[in-house]
HTML snippet that shows the backbone in 3Dmol.js (N, CA, C, O; Angstrom):
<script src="https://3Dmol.org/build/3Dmol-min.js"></script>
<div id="view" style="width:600px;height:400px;position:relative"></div>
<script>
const pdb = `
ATOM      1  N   UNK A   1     -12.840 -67.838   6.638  1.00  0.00           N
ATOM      2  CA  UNK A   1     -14.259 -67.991   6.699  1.00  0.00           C
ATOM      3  C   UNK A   1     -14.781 -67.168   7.866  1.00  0.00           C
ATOM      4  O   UNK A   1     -14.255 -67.142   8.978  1.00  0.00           O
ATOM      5  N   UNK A   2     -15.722 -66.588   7.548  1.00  0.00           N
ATOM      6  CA  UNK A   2     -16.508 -65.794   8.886  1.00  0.00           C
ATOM      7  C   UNK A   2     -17.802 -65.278   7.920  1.00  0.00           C
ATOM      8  O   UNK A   2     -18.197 -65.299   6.754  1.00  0.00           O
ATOM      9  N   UNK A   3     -18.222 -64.730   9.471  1.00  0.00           N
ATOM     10  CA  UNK A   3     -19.568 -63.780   9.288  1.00  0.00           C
ATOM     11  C   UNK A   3     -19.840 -63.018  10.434  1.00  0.00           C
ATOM     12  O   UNK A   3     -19.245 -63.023  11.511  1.00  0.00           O
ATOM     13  N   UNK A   4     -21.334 -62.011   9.877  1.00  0.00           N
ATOM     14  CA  UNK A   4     -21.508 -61.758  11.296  1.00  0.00           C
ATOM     15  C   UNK A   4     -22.832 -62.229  11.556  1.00  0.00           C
ATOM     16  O   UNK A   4     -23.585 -62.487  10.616  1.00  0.00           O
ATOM     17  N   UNK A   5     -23.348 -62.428  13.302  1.00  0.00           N
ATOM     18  CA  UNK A   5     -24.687 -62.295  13.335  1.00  0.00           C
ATOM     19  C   UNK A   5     -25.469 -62.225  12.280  1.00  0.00           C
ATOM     20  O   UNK A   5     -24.838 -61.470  11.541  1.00  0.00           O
ATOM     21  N   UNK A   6     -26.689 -62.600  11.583  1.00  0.00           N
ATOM     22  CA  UNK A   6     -27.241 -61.881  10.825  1.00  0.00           C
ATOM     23  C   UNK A   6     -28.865 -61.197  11.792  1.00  0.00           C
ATOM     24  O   UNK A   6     -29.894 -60.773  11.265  1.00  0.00           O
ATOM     25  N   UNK A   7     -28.591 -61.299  13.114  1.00  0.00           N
ATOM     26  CA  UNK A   7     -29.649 -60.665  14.001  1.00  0.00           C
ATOM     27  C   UNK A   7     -29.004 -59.244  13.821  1.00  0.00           C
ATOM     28  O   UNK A   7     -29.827 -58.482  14.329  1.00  0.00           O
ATOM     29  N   UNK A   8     -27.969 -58.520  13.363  1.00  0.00           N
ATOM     30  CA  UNK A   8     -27.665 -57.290  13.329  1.00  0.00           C
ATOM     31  C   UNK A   8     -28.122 -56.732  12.164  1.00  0.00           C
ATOM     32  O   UNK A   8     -28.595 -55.597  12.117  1.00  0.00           O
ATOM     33  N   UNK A   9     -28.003 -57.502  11.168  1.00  0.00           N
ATOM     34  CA  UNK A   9     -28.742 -56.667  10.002  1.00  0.00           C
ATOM     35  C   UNK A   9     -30.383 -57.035   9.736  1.00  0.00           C
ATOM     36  O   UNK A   9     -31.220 -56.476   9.027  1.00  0.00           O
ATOM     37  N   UNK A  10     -30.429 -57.702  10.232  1.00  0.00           N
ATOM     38  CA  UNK A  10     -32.024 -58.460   9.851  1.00  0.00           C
ATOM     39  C   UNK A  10     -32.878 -57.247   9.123  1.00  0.00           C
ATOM     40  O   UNK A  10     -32.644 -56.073   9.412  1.00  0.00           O
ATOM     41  N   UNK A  11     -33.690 -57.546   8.343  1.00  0.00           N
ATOM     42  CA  UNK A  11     -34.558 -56.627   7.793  1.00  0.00           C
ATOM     43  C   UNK A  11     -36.314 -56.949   8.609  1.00  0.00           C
ATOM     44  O   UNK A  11     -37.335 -56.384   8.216  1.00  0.00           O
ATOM     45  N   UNK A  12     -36.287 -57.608   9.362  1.00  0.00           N
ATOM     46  CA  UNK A  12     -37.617 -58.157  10.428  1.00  0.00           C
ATOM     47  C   UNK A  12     -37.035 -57.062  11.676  1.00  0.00           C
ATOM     48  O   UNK A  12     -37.928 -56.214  11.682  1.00  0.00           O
ATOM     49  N   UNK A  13     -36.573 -56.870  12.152  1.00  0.00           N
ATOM     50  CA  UNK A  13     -35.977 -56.229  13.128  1.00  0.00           C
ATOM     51  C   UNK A  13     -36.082 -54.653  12.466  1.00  0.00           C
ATOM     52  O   UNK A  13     -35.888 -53.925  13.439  1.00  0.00           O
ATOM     53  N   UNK A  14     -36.233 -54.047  11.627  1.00  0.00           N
ATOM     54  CA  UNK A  14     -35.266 -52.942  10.943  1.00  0.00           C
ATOM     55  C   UNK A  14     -36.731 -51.834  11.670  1.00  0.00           C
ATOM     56  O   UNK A  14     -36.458 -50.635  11.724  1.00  0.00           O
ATOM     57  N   UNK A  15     -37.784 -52.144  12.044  1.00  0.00           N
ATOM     58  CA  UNK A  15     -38.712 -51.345  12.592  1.00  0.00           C
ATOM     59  C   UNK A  15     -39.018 -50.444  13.823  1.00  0.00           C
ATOM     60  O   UNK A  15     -39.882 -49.614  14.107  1.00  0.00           O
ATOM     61  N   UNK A  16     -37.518 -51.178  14.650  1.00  0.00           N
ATOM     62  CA  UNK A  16     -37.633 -49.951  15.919  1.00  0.00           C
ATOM     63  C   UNK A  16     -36.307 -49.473  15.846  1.00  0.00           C
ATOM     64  O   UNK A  16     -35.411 -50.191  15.403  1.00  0.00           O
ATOM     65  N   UNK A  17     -36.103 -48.310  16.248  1.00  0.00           N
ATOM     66  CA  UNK A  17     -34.948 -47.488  16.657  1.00  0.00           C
ATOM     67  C   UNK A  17     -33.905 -47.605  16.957  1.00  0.00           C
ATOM     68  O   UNK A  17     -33.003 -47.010  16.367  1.00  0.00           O
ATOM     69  N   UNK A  18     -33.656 -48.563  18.162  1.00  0.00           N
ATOM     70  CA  UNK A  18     -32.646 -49.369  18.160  1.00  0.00           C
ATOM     71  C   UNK A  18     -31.997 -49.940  17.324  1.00  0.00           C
ATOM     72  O   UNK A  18     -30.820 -49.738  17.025  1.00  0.00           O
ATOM     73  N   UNK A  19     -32.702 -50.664  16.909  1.00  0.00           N
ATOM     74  CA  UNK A  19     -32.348 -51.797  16.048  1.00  0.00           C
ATOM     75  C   UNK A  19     -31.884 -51.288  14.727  1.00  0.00           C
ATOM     76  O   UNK A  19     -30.960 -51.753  14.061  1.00  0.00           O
ATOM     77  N   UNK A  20     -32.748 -50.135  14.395  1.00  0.00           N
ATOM     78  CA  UNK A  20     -32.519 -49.566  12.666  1.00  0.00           C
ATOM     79  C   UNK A  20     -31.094 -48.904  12.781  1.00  0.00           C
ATOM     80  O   UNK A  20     -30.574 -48.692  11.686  1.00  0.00           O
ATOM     81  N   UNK A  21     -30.149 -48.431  14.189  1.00  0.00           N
ATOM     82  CA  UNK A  21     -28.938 -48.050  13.884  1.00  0.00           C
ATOM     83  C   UNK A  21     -27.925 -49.034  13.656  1.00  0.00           C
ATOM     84  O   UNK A  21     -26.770 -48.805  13.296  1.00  0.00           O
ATOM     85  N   UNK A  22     -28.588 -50.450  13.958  1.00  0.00           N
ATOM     86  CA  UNK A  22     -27.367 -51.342  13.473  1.00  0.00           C
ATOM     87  C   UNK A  22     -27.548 -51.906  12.196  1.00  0.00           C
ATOM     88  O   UNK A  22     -26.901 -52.937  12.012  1.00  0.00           O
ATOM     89  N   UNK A  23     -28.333 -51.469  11.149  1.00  0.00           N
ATOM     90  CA  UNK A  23     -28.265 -51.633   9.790  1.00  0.00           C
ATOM     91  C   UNK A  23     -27.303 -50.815   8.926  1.00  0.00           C
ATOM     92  O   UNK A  23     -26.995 -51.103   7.769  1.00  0.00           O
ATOM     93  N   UNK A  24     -26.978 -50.031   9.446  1.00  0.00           N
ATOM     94  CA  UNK A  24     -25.828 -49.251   8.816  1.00  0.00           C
ATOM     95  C   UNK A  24     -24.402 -49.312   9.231  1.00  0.00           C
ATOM     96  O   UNK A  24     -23.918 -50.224   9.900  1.00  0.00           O
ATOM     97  N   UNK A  25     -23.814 -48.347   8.816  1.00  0.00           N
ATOM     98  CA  UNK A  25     -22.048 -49.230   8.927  1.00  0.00           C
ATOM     99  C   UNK A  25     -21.217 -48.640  10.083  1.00  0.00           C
ATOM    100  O   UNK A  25     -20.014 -48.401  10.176  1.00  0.00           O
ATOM    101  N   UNK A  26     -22.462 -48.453  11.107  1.00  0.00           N
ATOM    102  CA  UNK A  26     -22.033 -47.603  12.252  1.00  0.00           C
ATOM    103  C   UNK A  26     -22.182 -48.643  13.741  1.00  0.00           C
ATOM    104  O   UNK A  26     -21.638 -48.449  14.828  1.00  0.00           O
ATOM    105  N   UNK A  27     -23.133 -49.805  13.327  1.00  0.00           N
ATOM    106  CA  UNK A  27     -23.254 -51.392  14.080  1.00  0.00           C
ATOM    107  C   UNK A  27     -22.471 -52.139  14.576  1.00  0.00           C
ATOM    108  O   UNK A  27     -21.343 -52.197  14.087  1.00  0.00           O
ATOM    109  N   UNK A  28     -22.773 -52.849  15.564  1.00  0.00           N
ATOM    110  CA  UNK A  28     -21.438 -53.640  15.958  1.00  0.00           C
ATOM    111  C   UNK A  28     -21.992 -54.473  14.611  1.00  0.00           C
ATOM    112  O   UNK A  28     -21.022 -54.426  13.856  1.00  0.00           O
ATOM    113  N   UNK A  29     -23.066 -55.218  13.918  1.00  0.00           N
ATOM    114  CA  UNK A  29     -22.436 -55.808  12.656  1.00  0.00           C
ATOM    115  C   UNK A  29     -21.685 -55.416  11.880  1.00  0.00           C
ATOM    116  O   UNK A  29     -21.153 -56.198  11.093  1.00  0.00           O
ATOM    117  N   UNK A  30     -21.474 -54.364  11.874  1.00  0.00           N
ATOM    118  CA  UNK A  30     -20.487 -53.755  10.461  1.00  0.00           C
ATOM    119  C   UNK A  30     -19.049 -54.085  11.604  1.00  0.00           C
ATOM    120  O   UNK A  30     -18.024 -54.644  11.212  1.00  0.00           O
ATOM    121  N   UNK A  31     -19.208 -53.735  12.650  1.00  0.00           N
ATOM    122  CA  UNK A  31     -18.062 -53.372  13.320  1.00  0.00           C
ATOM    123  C   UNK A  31     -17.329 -55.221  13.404  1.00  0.00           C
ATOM    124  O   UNK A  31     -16.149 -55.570  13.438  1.00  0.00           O
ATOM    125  N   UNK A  32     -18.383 -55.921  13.415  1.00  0.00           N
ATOM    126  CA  UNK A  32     -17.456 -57.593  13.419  1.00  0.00           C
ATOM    127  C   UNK A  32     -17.183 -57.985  11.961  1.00  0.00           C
ATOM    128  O   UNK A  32     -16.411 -58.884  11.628  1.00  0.00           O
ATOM    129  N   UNK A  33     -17.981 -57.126  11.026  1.00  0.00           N
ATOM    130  CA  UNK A  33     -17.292 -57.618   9.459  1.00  0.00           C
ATOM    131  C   UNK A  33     -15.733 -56.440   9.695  1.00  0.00           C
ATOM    132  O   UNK A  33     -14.809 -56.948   9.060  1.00  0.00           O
ATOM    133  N   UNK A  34     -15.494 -55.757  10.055  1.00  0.00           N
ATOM    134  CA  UNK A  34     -14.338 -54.917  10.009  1.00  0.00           C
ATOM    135  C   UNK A  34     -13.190 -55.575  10.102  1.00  0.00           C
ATOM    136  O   UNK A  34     -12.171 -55.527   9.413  1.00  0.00           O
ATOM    137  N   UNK A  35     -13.628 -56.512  11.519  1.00  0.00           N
ATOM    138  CA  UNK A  35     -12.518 -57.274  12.587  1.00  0.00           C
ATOM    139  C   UNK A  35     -12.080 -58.613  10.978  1.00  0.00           C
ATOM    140  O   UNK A  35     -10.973 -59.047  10.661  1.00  0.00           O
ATOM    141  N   UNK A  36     -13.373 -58.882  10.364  1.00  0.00           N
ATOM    142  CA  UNK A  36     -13.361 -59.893   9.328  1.00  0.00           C
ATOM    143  C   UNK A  36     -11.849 -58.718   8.361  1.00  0.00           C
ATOM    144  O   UNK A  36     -10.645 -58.972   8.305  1.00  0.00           O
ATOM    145  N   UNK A  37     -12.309 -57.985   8.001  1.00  0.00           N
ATOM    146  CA  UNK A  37     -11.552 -57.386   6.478  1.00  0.00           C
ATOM    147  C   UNK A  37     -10.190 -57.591   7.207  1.00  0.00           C
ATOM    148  O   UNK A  37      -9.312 -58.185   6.581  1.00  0.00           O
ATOM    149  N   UNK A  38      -9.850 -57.019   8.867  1.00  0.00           N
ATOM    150  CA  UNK A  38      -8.931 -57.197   9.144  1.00  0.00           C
ATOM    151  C   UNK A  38      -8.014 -58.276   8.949  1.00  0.00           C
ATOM    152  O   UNK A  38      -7.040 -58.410   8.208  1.00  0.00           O
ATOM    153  N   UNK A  39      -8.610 -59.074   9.867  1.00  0.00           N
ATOM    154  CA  UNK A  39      -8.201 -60.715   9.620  1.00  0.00           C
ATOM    155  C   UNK A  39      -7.853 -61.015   7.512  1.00  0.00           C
ATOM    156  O   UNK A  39      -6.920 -61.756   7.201  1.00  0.00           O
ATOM    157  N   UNK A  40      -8.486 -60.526   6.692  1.00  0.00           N
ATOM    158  CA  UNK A  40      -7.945 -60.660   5.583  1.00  0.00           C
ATOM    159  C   UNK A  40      -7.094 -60.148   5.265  1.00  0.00           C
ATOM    160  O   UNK A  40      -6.524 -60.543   4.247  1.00  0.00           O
ATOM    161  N   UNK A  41      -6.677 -59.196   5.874  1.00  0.00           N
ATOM    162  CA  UNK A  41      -5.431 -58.260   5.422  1.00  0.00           C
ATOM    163  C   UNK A  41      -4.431 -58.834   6.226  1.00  0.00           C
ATOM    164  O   UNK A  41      -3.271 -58.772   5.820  1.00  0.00           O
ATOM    165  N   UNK A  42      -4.601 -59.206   6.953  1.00  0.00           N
ATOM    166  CA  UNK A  42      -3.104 -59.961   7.765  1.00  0.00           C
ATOM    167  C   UNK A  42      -2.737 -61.391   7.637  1.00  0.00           C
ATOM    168  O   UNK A  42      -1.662 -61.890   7.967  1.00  0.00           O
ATOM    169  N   UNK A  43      -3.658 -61.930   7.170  1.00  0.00           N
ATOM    170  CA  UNK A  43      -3.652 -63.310   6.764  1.00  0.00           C
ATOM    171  C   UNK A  43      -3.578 -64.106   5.267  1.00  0.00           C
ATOM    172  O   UNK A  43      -3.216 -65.242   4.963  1.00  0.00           O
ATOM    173  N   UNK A  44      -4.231 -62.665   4.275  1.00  0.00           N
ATOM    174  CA  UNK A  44      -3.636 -62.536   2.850  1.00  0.00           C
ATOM    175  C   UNK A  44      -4.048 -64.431   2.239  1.00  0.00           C
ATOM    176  O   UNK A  44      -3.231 -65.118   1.627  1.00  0.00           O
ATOM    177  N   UNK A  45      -5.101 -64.775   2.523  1.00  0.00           N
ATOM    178  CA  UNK A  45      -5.691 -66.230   2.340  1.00  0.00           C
ATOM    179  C   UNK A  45      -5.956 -65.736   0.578  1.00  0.00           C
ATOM    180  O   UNK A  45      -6.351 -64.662   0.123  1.00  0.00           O
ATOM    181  N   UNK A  46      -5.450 -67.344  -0.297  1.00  0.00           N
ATOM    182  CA  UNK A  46      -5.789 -66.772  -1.617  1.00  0.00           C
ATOM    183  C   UNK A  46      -7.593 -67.301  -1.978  1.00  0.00           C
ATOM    184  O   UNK A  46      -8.102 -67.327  -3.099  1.00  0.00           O
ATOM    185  N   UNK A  47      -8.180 -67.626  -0.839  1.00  0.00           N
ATOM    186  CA  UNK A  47      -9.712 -67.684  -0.627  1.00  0.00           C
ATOM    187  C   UNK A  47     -10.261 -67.447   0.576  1.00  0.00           C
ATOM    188  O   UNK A  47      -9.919 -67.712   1.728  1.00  0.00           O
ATOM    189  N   UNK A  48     -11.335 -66.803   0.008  1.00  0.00           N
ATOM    190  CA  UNK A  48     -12.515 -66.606   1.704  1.00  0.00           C
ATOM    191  C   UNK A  48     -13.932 -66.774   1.111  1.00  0.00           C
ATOM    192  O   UNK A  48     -14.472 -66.688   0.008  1.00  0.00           O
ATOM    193  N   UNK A  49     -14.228 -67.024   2.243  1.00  0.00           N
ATOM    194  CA  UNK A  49     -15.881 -67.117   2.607  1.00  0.00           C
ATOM    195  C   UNK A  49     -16.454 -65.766   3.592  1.00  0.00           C
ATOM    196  O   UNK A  49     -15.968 -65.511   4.694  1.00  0.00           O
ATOM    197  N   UNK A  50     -17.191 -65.248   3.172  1.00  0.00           N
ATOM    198  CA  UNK A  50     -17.972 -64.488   4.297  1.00  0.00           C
ATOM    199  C   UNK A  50     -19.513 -64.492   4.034  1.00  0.00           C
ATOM    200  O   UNK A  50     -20.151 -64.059   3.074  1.00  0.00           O
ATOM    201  N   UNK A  51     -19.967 -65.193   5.328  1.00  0.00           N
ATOM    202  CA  UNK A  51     -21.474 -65.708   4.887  1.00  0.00           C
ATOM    203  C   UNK A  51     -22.117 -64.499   6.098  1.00  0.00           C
ATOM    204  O   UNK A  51     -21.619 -64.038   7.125  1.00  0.00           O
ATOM    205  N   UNK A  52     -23.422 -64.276   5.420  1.00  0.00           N
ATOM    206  CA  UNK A  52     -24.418 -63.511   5.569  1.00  0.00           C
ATOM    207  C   UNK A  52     -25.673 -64.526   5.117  1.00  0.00           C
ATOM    208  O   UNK A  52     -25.627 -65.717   4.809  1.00  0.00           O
ATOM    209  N   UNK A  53     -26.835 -63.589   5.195  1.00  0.00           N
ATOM    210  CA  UNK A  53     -28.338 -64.390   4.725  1.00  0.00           C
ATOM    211  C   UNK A  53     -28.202 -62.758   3.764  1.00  0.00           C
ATOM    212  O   UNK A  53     -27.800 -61.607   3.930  1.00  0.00           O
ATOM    213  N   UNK A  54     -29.090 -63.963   2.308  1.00  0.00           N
ATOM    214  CA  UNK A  54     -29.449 -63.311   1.469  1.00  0.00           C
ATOM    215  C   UNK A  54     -30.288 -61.659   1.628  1.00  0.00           C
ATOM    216  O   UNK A  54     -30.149 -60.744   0.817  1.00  0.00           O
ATOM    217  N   UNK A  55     -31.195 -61.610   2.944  1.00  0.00           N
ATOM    218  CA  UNK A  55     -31.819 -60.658   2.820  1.00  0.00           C
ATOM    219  C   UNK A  55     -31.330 -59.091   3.765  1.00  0.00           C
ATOM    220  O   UNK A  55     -32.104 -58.219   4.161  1.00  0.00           O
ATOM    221  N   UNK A  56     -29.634 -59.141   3.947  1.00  0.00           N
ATOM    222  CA  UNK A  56     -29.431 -58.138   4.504  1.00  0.00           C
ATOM    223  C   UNK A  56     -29.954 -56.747   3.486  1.00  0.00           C
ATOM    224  O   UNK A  56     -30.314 -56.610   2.316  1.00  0.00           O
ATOM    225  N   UNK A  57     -29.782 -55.965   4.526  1.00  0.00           N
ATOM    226  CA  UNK A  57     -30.327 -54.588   3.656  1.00  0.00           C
ATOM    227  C   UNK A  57     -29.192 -54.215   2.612  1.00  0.00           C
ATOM    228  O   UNK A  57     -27.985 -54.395   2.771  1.00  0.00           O
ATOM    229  N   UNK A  58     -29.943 -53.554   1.308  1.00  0.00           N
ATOM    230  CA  UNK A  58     -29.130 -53.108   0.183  1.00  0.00           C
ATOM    231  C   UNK A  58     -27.372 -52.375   0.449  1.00  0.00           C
ATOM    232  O   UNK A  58     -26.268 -52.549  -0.068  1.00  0.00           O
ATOM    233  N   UNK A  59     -27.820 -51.696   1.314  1.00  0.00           N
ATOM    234  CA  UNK A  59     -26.772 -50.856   1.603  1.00  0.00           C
ATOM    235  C   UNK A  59     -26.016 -51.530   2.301  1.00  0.00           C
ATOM    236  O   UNK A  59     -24.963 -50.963   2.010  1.00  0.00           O
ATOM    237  N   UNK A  60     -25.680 -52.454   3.135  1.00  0.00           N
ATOM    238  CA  UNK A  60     -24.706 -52.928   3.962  1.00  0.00           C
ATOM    239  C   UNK A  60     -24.425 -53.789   2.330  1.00  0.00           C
ATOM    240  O   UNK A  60     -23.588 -53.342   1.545  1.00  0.00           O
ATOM    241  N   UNK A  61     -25.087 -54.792   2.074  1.00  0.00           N
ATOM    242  CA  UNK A  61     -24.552 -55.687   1.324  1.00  0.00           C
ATOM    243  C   UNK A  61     -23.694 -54.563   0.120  1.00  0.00           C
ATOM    244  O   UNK A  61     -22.562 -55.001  -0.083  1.00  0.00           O
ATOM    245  N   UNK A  62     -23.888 -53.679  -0.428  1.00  0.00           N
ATOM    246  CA  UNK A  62     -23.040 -52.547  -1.625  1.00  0.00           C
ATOM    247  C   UNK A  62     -21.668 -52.328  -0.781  1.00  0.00           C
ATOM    248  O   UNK A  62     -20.497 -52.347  -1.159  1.00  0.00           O
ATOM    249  N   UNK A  63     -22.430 -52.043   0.918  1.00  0.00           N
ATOM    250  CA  UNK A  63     -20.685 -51.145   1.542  1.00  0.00           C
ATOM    251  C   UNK A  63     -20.092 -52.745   1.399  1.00  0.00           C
ATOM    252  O   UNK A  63     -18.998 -52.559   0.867  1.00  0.00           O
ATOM    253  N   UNK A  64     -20.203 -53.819   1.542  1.00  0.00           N
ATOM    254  CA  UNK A  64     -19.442 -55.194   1.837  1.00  0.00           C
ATOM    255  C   UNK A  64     -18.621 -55.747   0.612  1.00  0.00           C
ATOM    256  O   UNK A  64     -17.514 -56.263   0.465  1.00  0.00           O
ATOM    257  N   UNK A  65     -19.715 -55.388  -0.229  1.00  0.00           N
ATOM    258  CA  UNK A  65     -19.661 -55.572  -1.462  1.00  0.00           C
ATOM    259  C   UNK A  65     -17.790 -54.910  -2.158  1.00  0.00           C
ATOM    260  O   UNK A  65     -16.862 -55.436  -2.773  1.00  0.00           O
ATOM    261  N   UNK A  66     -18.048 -53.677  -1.645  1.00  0.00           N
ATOM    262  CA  UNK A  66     -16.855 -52.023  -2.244  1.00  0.00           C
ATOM    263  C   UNK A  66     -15.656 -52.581  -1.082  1.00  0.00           C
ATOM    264  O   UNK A  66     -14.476 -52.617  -1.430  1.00  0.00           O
ATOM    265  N   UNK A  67     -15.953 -52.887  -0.080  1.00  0.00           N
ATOM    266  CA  UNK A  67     -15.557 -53.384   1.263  1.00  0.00           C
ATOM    267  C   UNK A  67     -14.118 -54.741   0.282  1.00  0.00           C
ATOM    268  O   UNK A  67     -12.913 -54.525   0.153  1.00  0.00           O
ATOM    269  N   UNK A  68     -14.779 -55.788  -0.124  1.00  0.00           N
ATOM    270  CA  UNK A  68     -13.836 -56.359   0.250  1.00  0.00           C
ATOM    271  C   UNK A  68     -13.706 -56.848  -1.585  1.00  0.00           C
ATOM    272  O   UNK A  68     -13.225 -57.927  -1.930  1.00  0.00           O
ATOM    273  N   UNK A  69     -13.964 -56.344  -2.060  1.00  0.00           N
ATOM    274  CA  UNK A  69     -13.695 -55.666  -3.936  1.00  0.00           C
ATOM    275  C   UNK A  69     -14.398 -56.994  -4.710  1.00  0.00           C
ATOM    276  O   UNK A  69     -14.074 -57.245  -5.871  1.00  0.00           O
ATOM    277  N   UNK A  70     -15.128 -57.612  -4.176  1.00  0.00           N
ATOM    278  CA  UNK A  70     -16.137 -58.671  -5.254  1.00  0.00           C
ATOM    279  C   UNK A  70     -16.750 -58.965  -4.986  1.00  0.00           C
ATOM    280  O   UNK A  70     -16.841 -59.239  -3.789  1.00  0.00           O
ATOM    281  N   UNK A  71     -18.009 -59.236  -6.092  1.00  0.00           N
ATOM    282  CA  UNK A  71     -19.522 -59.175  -6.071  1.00  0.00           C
ATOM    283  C   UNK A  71     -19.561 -60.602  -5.476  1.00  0.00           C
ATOM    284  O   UNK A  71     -18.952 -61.596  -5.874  1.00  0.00           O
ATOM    285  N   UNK A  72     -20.480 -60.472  -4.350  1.00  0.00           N
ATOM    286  CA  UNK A  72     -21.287 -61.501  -3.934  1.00  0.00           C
ATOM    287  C   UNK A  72     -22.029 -62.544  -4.558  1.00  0.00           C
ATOM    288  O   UNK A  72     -23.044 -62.293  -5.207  1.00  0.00           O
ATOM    289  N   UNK A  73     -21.430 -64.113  -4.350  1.00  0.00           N
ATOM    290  CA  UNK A  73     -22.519 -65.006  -4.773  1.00  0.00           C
ATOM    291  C   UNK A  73     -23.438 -65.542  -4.200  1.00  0.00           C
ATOM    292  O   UNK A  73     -23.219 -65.972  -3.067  1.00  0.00           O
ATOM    293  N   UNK A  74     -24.366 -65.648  -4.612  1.00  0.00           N
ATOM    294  CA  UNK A  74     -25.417 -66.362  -3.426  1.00  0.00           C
ATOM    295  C   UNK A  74     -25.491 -67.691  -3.267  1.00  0.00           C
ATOM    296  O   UNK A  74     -25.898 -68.275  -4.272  1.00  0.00           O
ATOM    297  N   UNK A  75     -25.203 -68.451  -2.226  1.00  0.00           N
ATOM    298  CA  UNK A  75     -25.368 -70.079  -2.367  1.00  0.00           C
ATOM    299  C   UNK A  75     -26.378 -70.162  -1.601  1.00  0.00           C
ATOM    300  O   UNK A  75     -26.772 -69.436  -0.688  1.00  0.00           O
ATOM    301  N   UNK A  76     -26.874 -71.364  -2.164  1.00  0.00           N
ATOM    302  CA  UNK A  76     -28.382 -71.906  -0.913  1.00  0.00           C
ATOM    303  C   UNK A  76     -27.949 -72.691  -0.375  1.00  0.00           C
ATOM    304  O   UNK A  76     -27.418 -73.608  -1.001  1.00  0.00           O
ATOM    305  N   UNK A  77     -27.975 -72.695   1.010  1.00  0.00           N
ATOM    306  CA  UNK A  77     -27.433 -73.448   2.100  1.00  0.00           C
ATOM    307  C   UNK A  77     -28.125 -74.658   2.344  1.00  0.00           C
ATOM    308  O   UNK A  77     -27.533 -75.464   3.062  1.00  0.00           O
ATOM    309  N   UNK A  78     -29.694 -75.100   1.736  1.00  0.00           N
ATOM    310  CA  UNK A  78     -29.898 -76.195   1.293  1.00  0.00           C
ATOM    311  C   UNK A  78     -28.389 -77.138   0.416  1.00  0.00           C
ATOM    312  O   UNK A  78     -27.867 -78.245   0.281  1.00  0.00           O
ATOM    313  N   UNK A  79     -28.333 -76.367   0.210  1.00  0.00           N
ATOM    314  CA  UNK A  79     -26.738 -77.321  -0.882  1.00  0.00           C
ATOM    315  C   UNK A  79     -25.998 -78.056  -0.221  1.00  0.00           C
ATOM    316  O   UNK A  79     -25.836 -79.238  -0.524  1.00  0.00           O
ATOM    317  N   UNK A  80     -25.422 -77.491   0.791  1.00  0.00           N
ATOM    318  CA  UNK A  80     -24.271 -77.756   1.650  1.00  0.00           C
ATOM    319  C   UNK A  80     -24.086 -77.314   3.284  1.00  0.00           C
ATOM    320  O   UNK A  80     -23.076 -76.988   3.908  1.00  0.00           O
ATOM    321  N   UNK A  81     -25.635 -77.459   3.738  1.00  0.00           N
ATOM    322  CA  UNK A  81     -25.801 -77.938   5.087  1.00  0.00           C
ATOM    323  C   UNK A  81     -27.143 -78.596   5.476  1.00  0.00           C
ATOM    324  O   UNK A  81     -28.248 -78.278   5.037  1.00  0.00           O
ATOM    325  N   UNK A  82     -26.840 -79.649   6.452  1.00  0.00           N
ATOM    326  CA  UNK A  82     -27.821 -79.854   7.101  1.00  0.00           C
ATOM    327  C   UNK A  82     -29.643 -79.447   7.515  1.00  0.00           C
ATOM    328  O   UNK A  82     -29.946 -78.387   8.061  1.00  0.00           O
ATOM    329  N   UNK A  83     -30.184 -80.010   7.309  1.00  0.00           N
ATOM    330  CA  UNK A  83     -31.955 -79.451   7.831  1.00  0.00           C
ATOM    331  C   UNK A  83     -32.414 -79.969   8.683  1.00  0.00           C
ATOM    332  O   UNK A  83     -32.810 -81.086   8.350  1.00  0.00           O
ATOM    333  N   UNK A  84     -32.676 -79.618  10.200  1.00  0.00           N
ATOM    334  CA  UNK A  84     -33.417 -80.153  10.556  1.00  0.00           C
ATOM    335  C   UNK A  84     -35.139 -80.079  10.599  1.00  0.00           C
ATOM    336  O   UNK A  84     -35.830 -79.060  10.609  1.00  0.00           O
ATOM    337  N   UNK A  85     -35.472 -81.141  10.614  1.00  0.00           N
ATOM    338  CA  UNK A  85     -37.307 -80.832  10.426  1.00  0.00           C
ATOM    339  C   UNK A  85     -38.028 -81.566  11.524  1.00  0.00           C
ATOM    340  O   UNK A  85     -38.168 -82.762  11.780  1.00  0.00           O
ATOM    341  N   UNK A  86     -38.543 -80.171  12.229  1.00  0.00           N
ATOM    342  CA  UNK A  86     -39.366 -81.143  12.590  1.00  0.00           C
ATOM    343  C   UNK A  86     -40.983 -80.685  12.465  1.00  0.00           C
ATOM    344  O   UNK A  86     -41.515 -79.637  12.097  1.00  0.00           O
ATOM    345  N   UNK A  87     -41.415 -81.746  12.862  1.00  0.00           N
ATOM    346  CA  UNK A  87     -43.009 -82.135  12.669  1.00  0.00           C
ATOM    347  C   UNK A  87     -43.811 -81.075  13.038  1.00  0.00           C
ATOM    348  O   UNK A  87     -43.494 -80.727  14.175  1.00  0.00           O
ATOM    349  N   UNK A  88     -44.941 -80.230  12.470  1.00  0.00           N
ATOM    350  CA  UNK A  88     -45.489 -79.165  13.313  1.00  0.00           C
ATOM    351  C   UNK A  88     -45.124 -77.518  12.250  1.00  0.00           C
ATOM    352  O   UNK A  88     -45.748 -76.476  12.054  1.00  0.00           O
ATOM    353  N   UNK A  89     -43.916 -78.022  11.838  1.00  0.00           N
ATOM    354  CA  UNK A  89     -42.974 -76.301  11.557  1.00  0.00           C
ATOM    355  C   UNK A  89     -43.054 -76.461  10.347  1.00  0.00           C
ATOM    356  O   UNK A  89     -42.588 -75.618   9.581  1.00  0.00           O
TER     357      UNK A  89
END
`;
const viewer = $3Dmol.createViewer("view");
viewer.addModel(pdb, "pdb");
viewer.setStyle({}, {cartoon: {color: "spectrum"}});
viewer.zoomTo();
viewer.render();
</script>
């Protein structure tokens, strides 16, 4: 199970300069999903999880996608975590 940040790919962020070079696969996000593929290759688990938020950019989610050879499902994390609410928000 892993992930990365999803403050590295954010698509709210993707508007300044900085920030728009870590949407691509040149980011330390790409660079902590790497450390992830690693960890699968040495650990050879006959399941994984790698969670992200639905709205990373197209292109990271395709390289992740080719990356670790199967299509992404989307779960809503309403399902199977916690909410907190509070009053106001």
């Amino acid at each position: 199970m892993g992930g990365s940040p999803c403050t590295f790919w954010s698509k709210a962020k993707a508007h300044t300069a900085k920030i728009q070079k870590e949407l691509d696969t040149n980011g330390m996000g790409w660079k902590l999903f790497e450390r992830f593929v690693l960890a699968l290759k040495n650990a050879k688990p006959k399941y994984f999880l790698y969670e992200n938020n639905e709205g990373i950019p197209d292109e990271i989610k395709d390289a992740i996608t080719k990356s670790l050879g199967v299509e992404p499902i989307m779960i809503n994390s309403n399902l199977v975590s916690a909410r907190l609410k509070i009053e106001g928000f």
